[in-house]
N, C-alpha and C positions, 0 to 999 in steps of 0.2 A: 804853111803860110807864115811868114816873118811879120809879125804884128807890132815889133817893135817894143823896146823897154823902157819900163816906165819909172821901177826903181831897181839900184843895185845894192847890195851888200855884205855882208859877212854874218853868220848863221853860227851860234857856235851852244857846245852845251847844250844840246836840247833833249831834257828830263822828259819822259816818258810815262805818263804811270794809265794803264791802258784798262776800261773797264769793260763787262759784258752787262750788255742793254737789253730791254725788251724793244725793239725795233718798234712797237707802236707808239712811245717815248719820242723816236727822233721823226713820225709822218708830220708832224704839222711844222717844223723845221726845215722841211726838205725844199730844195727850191724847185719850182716847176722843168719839166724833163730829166729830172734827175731820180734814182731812186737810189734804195740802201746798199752799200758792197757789205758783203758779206766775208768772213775770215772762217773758212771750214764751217759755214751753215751760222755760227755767230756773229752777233751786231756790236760795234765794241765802237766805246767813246775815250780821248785822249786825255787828259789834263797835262797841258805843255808849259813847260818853262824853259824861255833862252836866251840871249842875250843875241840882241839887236845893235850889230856892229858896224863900223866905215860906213854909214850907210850913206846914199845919196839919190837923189830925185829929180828925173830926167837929168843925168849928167850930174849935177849941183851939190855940190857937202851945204845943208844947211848947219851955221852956228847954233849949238846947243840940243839940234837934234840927229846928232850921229852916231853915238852910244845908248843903246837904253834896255832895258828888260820888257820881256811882255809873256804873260800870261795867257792861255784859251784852254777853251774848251771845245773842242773840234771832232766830228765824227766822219765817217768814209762813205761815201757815193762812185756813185756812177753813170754819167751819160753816152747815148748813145747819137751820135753826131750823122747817123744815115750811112755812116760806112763802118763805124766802130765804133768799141766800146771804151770809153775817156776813164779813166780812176781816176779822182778826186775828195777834195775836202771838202765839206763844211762847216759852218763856225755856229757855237751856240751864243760864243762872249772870248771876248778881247780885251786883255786891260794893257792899258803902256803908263810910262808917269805922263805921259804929251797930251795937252789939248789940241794941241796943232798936228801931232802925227793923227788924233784918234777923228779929228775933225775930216781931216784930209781923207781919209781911207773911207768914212762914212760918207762921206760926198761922191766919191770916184767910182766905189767900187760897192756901195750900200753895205758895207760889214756891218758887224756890232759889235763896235771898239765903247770903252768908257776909260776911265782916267784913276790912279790910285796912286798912292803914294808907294814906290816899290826898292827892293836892295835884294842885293845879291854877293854874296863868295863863292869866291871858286879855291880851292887849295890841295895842295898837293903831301902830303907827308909819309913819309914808310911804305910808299910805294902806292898806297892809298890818295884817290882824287876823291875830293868833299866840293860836292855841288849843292848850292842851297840858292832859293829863292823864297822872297817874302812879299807881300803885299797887303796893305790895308787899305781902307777909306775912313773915310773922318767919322771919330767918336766908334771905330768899330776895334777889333780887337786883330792883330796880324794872323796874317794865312799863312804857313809853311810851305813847301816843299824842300825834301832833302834826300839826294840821293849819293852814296858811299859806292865805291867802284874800285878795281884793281886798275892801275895805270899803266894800262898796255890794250893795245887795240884787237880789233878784229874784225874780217870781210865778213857782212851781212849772206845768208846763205839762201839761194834761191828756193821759194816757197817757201819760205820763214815764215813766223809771225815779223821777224823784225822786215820784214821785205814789205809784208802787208801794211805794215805801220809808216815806213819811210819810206815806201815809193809810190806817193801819190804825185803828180804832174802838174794836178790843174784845181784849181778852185772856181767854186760855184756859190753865190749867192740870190738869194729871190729879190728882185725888183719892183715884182708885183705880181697877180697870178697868173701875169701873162707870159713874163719876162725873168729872163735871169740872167743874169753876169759872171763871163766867164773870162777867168786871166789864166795865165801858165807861170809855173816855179820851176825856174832850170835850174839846176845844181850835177856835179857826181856823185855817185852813188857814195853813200856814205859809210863809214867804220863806225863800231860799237865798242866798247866797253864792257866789262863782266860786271854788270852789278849784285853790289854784297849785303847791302843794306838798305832801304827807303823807307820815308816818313812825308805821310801827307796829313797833314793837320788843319783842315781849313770848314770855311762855315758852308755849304754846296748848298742850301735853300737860300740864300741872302745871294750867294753868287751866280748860280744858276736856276734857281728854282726848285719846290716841291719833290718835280715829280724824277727827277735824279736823286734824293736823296735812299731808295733802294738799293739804287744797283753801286752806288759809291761809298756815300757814309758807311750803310750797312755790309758791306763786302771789304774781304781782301782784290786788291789789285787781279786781275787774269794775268796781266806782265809790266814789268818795270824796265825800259830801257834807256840808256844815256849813250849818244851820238855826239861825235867829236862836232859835224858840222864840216862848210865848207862855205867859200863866197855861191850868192843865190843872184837867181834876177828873175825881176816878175814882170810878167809883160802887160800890158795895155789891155784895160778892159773890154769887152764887147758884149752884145748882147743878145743871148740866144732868144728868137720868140719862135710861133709854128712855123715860121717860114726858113726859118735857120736849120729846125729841120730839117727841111726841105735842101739843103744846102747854101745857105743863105746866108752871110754873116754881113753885118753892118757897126762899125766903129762907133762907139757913142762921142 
């Protein structure tokens, strides 16, 4: 079914730093009809950074919100639509620097966007690509991410982890606990980078909560990947209830 596109843009840089969870962590997160994917029997959460490019909205470049960075926190699902099984994301938190992009996605699509003050480099030298992103809020102390990479690509390899990580389709949010919102993320399949080095340095109880600081603060990463990116498009929300189920879909 062609649901139509709601935004377009350009994806690019997208830091990886991938951790394993106790899956009873992500149940009261999950949105109704959906439950946890799993990667080889493990539950694994994202902490993403990338640069939010060309973008534009139904058709439209708005002034001032076309480039930007945005941080999450995003774990992997799965629903089952009555004839198959959907791979998907969900979001724990969202940060962009836009009030207006974080207001907009919160209204359309029920995310959990907030707003920070954020910057980014990207650089190139000795063959080495240096990817960093940073984010604060007010009166707080900046967050890191940085990931070091050899600058030369490579085809993601089927059943990877990196395939698990980057080939999700569709996003899922709870609207209530009846309802949940589901859009699609079209892109190709994307290339990788060999990462050499990363650094994540950030405060994870103030930005996500307690009961993540186990399995992140206290742990090494399970994988660190960085992804060239590609232009994305997301389609128009809708919303599964028990009747969608049923085969049932209705446009909000």
């Amino acid at each position: 079914m062609n649901r139509g596109i709601f935004l377009s843009a350009k994806w690019e840089y997208l830091a990886m730093f991938n951790y394993e969870v106790d899956a009873a962590v992500l149940e009261e997160h999950l949105p109704p009809y959906t439950e946890v994917d799993y990667f080889n029997g493990i539950a694994l959460v994202s902490v993403v950074g990338f640069l939010f490019n060309n973008t534009s909205v139904m058709g439209v470049k708005w002034p001032g919100f076309v480039n930007f960075e945005e941080v999450n926190l995003r774990y992997y699902i799965k629903h089952f639509n009555g004839n198959q099984w959907k791979r998907g994301v969900g979001f724990v938190s969202e940060i962009v620097p836009s009030a207006i992009v974080a207001g907009l996605a919160n209204r359309l699509y029920n995310e959990h966007y907030s707003t920070a003050k954020m910057k980014h480099s990207i650089d190139v030298k000795d063959d080495q690509l240096h990817v960093e992103y940073k984010w604060k809020r007010k009166n707080e102390e900046w967050n890191t991410m940085q990931v070091k990479a050899a600058d030369r690509l490579y085809d993601i390899e089927p059943g990877s982890e990196e395939e698990f990580i980057f080939e999700h389709y569709s996003g899922y949010n709870k609207l209530n606990r009846n309802t949940t919102i589901e859009y699609t993320v079209a892109h190709p399949r994307w290339q990788v980078y060999p990462v050499k080095e990363f650094i994540l340095s950030c405060n994870i109880e103030k930005l996500y909560g307690k009961a993540f600081i186990p399995f992140i603060t206290d742990r090494q990463p399970h994988s660190v990947f960085l992804a060239k990116g590609s232009e994305v498009s997301v389609g128009k929300p809708l919303r599964i209830t028990h009747s969608t189920v049923k085969k049932h879909y209705s446009f909000i």
